[in-house]
N, C-alpha and C positions, 0 to 999 in steps of 0.2 A: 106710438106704443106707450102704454101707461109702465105702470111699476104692477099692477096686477095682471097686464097681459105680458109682460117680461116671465114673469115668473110659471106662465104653462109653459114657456118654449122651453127647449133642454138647451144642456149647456154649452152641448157641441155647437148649436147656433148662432149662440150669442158669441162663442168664441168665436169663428167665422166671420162675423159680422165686425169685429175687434182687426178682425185679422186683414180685411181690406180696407177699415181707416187706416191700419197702418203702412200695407203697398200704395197707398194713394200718393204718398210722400217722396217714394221710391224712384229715382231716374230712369227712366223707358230704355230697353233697348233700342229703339232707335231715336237720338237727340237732334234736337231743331241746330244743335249749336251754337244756340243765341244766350246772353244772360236769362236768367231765372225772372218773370214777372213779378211782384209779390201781387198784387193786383186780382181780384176776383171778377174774371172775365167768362165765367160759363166753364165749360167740361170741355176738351178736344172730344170730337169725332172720330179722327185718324192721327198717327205719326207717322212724320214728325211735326209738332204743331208749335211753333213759337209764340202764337195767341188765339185759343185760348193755353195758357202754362200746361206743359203735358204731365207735370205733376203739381199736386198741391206743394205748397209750402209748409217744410217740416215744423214750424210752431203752431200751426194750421190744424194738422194733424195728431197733434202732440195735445193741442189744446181738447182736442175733443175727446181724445182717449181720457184726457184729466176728466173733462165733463164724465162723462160713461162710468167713474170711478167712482160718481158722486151718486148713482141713481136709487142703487138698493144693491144688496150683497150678491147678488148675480150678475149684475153688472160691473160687480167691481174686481170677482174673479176673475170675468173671462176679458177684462180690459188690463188688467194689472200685469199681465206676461206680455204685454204689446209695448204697453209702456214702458218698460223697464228692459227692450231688448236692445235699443240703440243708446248708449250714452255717452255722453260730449262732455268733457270736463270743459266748464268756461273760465268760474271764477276762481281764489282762492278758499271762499266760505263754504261755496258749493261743493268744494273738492272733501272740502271737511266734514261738511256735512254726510256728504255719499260716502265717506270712509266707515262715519260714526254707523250708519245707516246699512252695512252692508257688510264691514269685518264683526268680528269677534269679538269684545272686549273680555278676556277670561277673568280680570280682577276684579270685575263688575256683576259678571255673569259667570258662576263657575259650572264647571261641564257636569258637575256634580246633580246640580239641582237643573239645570235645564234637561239631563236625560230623565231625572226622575219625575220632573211634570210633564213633561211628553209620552215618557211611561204610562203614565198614570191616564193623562188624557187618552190616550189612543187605546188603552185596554178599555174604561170606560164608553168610547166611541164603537168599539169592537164587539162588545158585550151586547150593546143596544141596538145596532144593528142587525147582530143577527137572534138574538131572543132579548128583547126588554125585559120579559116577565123573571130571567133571573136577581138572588139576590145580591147585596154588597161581598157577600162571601166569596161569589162568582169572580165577582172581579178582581178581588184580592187575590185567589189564586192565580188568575190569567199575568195577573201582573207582574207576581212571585215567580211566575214561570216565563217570563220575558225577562226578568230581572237575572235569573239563571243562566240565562242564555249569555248577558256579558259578563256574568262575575264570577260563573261556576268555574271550578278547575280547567285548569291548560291540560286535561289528559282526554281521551277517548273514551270516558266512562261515561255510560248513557243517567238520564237524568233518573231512569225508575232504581237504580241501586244506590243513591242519595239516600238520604234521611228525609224523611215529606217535608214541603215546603213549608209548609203554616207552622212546623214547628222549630224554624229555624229563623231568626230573630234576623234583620234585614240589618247590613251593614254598610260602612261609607264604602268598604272597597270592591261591594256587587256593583254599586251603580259607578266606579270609577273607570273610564274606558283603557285600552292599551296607548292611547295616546292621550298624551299630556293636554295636549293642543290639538284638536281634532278639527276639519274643515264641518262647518256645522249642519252644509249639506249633506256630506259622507256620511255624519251620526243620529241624520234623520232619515238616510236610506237605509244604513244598521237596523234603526230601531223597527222600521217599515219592515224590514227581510225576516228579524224576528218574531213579529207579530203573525205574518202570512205562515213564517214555519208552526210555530204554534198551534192556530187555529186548523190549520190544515193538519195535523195532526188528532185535534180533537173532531175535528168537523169536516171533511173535504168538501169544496165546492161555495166554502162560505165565503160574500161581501169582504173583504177586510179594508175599510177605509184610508186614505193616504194621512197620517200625521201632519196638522198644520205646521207651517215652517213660516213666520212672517217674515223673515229675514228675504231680500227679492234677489238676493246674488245669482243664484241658480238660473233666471231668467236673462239675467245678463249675456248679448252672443257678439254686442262691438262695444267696444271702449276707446275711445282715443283722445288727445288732450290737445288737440288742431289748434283749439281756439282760447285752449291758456295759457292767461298772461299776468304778470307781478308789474309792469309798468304803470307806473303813476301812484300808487299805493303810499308813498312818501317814506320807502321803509330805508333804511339806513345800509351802510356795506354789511356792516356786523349782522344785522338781522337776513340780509338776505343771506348770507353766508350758513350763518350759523344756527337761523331759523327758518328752515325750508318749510314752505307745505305740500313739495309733493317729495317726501324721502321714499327709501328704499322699502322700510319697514312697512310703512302705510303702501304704498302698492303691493307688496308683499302678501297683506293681508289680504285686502281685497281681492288679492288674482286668487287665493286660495279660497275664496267664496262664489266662484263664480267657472263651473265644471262644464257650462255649452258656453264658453268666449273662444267666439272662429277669428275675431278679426281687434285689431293692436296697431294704434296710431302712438306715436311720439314727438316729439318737436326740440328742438335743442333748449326750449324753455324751461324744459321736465329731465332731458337727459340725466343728470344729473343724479336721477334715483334708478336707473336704471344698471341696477350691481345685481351680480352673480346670482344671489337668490331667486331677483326676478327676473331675468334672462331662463334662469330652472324652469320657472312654474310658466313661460312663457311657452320655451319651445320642448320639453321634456313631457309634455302634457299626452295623454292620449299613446297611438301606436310606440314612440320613441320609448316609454315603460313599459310596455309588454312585454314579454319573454326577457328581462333583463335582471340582472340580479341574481340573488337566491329566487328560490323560488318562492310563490305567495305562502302566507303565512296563513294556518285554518287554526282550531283549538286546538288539535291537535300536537303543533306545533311547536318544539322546545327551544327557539332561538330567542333570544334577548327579545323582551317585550317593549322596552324602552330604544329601540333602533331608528335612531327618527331618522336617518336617511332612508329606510327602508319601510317604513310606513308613508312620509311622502311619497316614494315609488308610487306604494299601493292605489293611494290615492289618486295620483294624477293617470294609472294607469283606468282611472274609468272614466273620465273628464275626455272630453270630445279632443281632436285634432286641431293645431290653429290653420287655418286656411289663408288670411292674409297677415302681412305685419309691414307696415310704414315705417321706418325710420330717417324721417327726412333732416338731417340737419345736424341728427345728434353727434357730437364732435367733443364730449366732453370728455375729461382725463379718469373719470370714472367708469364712464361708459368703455372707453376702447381698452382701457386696463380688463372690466369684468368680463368683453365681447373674446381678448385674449384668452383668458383663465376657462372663458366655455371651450374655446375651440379646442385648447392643449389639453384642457379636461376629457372631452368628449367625443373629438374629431378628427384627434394628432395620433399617431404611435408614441408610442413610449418614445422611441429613439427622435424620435420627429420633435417632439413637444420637448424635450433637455436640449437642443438644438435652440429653440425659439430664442427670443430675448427675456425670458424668464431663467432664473438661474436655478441649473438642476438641483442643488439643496433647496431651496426654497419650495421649489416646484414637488417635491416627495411631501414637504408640508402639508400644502396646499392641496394636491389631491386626496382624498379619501380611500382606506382600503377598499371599499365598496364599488370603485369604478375603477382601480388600477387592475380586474381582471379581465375587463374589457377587452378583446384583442383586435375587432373589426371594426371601424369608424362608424359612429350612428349617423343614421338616415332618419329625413324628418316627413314619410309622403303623403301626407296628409296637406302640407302648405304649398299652396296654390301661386300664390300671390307677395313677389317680396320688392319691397321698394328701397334703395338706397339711397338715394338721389343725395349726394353733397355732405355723403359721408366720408371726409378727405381723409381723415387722421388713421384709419384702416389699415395696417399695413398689407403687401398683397400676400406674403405669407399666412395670412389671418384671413384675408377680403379669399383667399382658393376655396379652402375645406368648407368657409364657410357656406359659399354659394354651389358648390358642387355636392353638399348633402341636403336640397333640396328637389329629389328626381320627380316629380309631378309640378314641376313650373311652368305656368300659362303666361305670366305678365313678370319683368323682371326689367329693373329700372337701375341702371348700374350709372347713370351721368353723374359726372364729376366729383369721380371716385377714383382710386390708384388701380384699377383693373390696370392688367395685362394680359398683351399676346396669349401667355400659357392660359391665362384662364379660360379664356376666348377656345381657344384648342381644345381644352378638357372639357371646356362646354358643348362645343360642336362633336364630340365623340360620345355625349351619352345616347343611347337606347331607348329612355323613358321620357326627355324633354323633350316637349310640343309646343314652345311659343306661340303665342296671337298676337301679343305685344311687348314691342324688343326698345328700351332707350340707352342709346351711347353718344350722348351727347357730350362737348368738352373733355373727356377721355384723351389726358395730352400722354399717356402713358402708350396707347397703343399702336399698331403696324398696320399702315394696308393691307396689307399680306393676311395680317388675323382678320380682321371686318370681312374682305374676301372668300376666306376660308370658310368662315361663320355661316354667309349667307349663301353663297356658291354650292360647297360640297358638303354640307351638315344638311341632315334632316330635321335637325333639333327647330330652324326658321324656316323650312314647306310649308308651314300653317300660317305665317303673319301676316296679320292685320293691320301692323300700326305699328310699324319702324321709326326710329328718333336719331339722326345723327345730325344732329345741330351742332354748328360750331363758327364762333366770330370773328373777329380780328385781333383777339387774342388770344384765344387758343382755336386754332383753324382747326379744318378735318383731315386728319393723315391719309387720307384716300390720296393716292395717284390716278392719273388720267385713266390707263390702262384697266387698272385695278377696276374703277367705277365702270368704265366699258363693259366689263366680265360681269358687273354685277346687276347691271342696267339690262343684260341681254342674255344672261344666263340664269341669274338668281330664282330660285321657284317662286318667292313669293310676288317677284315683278313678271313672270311668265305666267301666274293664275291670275291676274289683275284682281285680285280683290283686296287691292290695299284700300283704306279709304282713308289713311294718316301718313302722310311721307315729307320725313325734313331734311335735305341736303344740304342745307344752311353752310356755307364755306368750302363746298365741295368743288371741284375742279370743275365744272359742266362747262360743256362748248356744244354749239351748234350742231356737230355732230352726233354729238353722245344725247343732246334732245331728240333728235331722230331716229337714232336709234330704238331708244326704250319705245318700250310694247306699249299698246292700250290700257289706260288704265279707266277703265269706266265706272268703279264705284269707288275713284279715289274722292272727296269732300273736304281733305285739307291738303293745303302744298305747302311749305318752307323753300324760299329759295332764295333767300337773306345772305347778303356779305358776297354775292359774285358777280365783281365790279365790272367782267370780259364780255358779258352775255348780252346783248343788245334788248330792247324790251320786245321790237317786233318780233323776234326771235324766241321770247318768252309767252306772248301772246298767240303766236302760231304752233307753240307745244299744247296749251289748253284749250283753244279751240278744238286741234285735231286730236290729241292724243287723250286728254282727260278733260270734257264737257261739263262733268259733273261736279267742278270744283268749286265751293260758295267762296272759301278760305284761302287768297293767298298773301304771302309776307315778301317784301321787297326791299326791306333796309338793308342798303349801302349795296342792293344792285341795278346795276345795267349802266353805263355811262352820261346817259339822257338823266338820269335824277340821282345823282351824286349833288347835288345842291351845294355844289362850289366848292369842293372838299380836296378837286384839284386844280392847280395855280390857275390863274385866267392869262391867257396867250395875246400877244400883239393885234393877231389875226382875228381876234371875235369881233364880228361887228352888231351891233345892237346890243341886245339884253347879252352877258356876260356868258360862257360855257356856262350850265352848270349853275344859275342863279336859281333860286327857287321858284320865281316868275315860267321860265322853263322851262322848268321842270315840271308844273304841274300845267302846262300845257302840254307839253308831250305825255304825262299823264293819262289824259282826257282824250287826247289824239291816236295813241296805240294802243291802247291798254282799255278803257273802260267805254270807249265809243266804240271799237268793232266788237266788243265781246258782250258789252250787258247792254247793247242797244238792238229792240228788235229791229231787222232790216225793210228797209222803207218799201214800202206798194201801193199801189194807186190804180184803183180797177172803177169803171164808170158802169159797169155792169152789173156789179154784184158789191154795192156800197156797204152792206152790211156785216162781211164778212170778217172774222175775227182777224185780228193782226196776229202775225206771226208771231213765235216766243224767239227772245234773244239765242243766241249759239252758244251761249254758258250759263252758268248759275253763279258764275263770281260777282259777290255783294259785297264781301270786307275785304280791304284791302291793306296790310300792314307794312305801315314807312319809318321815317325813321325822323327826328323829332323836328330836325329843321325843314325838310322839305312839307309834314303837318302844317308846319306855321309862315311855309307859302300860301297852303291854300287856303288861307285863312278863313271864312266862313260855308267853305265847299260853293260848288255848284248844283243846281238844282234841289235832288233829296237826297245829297253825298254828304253827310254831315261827318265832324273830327269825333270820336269819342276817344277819350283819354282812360287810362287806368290811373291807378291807385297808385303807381310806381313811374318807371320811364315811358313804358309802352303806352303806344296810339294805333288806330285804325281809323282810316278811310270807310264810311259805311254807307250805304244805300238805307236808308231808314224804309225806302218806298216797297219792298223786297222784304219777306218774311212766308214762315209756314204757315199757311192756311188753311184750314178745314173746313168747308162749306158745311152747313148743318141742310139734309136734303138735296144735297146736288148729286152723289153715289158716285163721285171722283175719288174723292178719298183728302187726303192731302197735298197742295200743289205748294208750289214757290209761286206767289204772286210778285208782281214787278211793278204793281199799277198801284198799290194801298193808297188812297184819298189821305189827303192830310190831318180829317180827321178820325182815321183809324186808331184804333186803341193801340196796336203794333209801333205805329209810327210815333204815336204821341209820345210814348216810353220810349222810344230811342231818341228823339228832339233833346226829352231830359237827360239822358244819358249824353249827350255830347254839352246842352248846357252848363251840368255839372262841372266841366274842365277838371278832371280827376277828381273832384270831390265824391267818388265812388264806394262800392266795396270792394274787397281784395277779390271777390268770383265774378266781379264785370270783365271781359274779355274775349278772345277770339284765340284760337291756336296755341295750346295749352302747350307749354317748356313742361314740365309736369306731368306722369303717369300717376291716375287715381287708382290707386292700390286696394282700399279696402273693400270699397263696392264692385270692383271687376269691371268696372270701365275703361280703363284705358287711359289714353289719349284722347279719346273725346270726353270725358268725363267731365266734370263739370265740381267745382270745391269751391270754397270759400277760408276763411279763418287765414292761419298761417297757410296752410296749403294753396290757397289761392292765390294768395300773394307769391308764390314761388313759381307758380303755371300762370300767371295773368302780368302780374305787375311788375317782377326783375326784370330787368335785360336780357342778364348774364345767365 
């Protein structure tokens, strides 16, 4: 397509065409599970495809939307809201740069002169479209009379009992707006609203063009700072102290530039800037200001013009809903001091919030007349999606109100956080939560009895998909035998078997209680790490018969056959020692990956042709634990070691991947045969090569809920997030 056949299509097209470079980037609902290729190996056919990559790589697609920016001015509208709707803070310059690029500078730029060239432009633009042949007079008056519109009287006198316009000399304080500090999208939809009133009064039915706005905040819908970092920078204690580059102020700004952001990554890197005002402009956005307050303010209006907590209301009350927010890690003394000050603000009673560990003089301070006549705790149901993972410093007085005014939660990530029992309780009795995906992993705060409750007699877990209770040998799982029996054999989301993520990780399980539980036929990952009592045969005979469909399962520090010498060696061993790793990874090979990912043997002299049968499972990775990895030292066959970036290791089948036949009308299968020189297998060889010399998103069986995208548990990250789902242990 040239740059002159661009320009007959309309813009609806080319935006469109913008619009699936940019889902090309997107993770598929349904994942291969395997690391990300970068590698350009063709298109998949079907998912889930682990080669060819079921999505492009996002610099990939990032890169071309840049091209497309570059072609001619049609191309660079309808590509410029694509590119600018995901943004990843990386560096420290970039951060700067995007601040300069996207807040406000008022002492630079005053609101003075940007309404009045915008004025000016757009009456101009307005004039021309809909009759060019008027004169400059025309548009002087059009102008005069949008100029009216913000600077005439705060009364209800209509504009014809004025004095005419042309004979009234244009002042600084027409074009000064009611707010000092205006979000600069809000005062180009003003200026928009007054133009359409206008013309619609002199013309019904006329064009009235959008005011350009180059500022791109408005297109902004994620932001997250995953993958920033200050290390190696050679900056000093002082300067990191006391010269931050991601402060309060500058996120501050930024969040008030940017009125469609659904989704808010954080990291304990950035914590740091996360105070009161932008926790406000985070979660106060959208429904949370509506009906709140005075009421909204028209010209009419005699209340203080200068009310800037109540002009931010206004504001935020037209700015979209946040739908998800990440906060993984952040544990800093700013953060949990501001995250208090919201709750007792916003979500405490009066009597409740002088009760806190904030001191009720100070606390009368600190709140504002403007929300001490609140009487009913706000509700945020707009957010979908909330992650806490390793938010320790919480207290649960603060960790209740806050997770319980979220009633529209799909995905909620509460690991190794100070949750309690009560919460658990007060979460299992709302009306409106619907879980898909539940993590309570290391949670040493809570009761069997509550995890029970949760999942047993709440309707809040009916719907789950991808349950997390992982826990190690230092912080085990408080499940009792009993307890997990009831939950194994009662729970709805293990009676509808569509789990396809389930970690037990430290759980009581016995023979029994594997026999028990139901079919789980679209379960694809298992945890069942740290339970030393469970024999492996015993382990192997739950996923053959009960869940077939498993590619993913984890075994560190269980079954007594591969404890690799972790307990004492006996008089009584004769040969290789209990428990050596020599042993271990023959029993390995012996129970576990020979009856399960080996198809079973046949020999027909009849019909030599015919296809071998497929294995009895789909288990390909298998997750050990570091010493019994460096028994097996170079695998056997095409079971190669791949290491992460951190402690973790997997056992892999390299031969074993998603394939898409191009022409075959199967669709996509689990091949078990890949030739050595497949492009699948070739990338996994290096991936075990490697010996952790990896990225932090190489891995298998994420610790980790991916929050902002709504994936889950199988989701798939990189940056800091990845290294919390791929690389810790813990």
């Amino acid at each position: 397509m040239t740059t002159a056949d661009s320009q007959q299509y309309p813009p609806e097209l080319l935006f469109v065409i913008c619009a699936y470079v940019y889902s090309s980037c997107l993770h598929p609902a349904q994942p291969s599970l395997d690391p990300l290729i970068q590698k350009d190996y063709g298109v998949p056919t079907a998912l889930p495809s682990s080669i060819p990559a079921s999505n492009w790589p996002e610099p990939v697609a990032r890169r071309t939307l840049a091209n497309l920016c570059l072609v001619n001015h049609a191309w660079y509208e309808a590509a410029k809201p694509w590119l600018w709707t995901k943004v990843e803070v990386r560096l420290p310059r970039s951060w700067l740069s995007l601040v300069e690029e996207i807040a406000w500078e008022y002492d630079e730029e005053t609101v003075d002169a940007v309404m009045g060239n915008t004025i000016k432009a757009a009456a101009k633009a307005a004039i021309q479209s809909s009759n060019p042949s008027l004169y400059d007079d025309e548009e002087l008056r059009l102008e005069e009379s949008i100029l009216e519109t913000f600077g005439g009287p705060d009364l209800n006198i209509a504009p014809e009992l004025l004095s005419p316009a042309v004979s009234r000399d244009p002042s600084p304080r027409r074009l000064r707006p009611k707010s000092k500090s205006p979000a600069r999208w809000k005062l180009m939809r003003s200026i928009s609203d007054a133009i359409q009133n206008v013309l619609e009064q002199r013309e019904p039915g006329v064009y009235v063009p959008t005011p350009n706005d180059p500022r791109p905040g408005r297109f902004v819908r994620h932001l997250d700072f995953n993958h920033f970092r200050t290390i190696g920078m050679r900056r000093s204690i002082d300067e990191g102290v006391n010269s931050r580059f991601v402060t309060g102020d500058r996120v501050q700004a930024v969040l008030k530039e940017m009125p469609n952001l659904t989704a808010f990554g954080a990291t304990e890197y950035m914590d740091g800037a996360l105070t009161l005002p932008v926790l406000n402009e985070l979660f106060l956005r959208g429904a949370p200001s509506r009906g709140r307050g005075r009421p909204s303010r028209g010209r009419g209006s005699l209340c203080d013009i200068h009310d800037i907590e109540e002009e931010d209301r206004e504001r935020r009350r037209e700015c979209r809903d946040l739908e998800a927010v990440d906060l993984t890690g952040c544990v800093s003394a700013v953060f949990v001091n501001a995250l208090t000050e919201f709750v007792n603000t916003h979500l405490l009673p009066q009597a409740d919030a002088e009760t806190s560990d904030v001191d009720a003089d100070d606390l009368d301070v600190q709140r504002s007349p403007a929300v001490r006549f609140v009487e009913e705790p706000l509700t945020f149901p707009g957010l979908q999606r909330l992650g806490l993972r390793g938010v320790k410093s919480i207290m649960p007085r603060i960790l209740s109100p806050f997770v319980l005014a979220f009633p529209s939660l799909t995905h909620l990530d509460l690991s190794g956080t100070r949750v309690t029992p009560d919460i658990l309780y007060a979460l299992g009795d709302s009306s409106t939560i619907r879980l898909q995906s539940l993590a309570l992993a290391r949670c040493i705060r809570l009761t069997s009895a509550s995890i029970k409750a949760l999942l047993v007699d709440s309707q809040v877990t009916s719907q789950l998909k991808e349950l997390n209770l992982y826990g190690d040998m230092t912080f085990t799982s408080p499940l009792l035998e009993s307890d997990l029996r009831a939950i194994l054999t009662l729970a709805p989301c293990f009676l509808s078997g569509k789990l396809v993520y389930l970690d037990l990780s430290s759980a009581p399980l016995t023979r029994d209680l594997l026999n028990v539980c139901r079919l789980q036929p679209k379960l694809r990952s298992l945890g069942l790490s740290h339970i030393p009592n469970v024999e492996l045969k015993h382990i192997a005979e739950f996923v053959k018969t009960k869940s077939p469909n498993v590619e993913i399962l984890t075994l560190i520090g269980t079954s007594p056959e591969l404890d690799c010498g972790l307990r004492p060696v006996t008089a009584n061993n004769d040969g290789a020692p209990r428990g050596s790793p020599r042993q271990s990874s023959v029993t390995l090979h012996t129970h576990l990956i020979r009856p399960l990912c080996t198809p079973p043997f046949s020999f027909s002299l009849t019909s030599p042709a015919t296809a071998p049968a497929a294995p009895p499972t789909r288990l390909r990775v298998i997750e050990l634990s570091t010493m019994l990895l460096g028994g097996l030292g170079a695998g056997a066959g095409s079971w190669r070691i791949v290491k992460s970036k951190g402690g973790r290791g997997w056992y892999v089948d390299t031969a074993s991947g998603w394939v898409a036949q191009v022409g075959s009308g199967e669709g996509s299968v689990l091949r078990r045969d890949l030739m050595p020189d497949h492009p699948f297998r070739i990338e996994m060889e290096k991936l075990s090569s490697a010996n952790g010399n990896v990225s932090s998103g190489v891995g298998w069986h994420a610790r980790k809920m991916e929050v902002l995208h709504g994936h889950g548990m199988l989701g798939r990250e990189d940056g800091l997030y990845g290294a919390v789902s791929f690389a810790y242990q813990g």
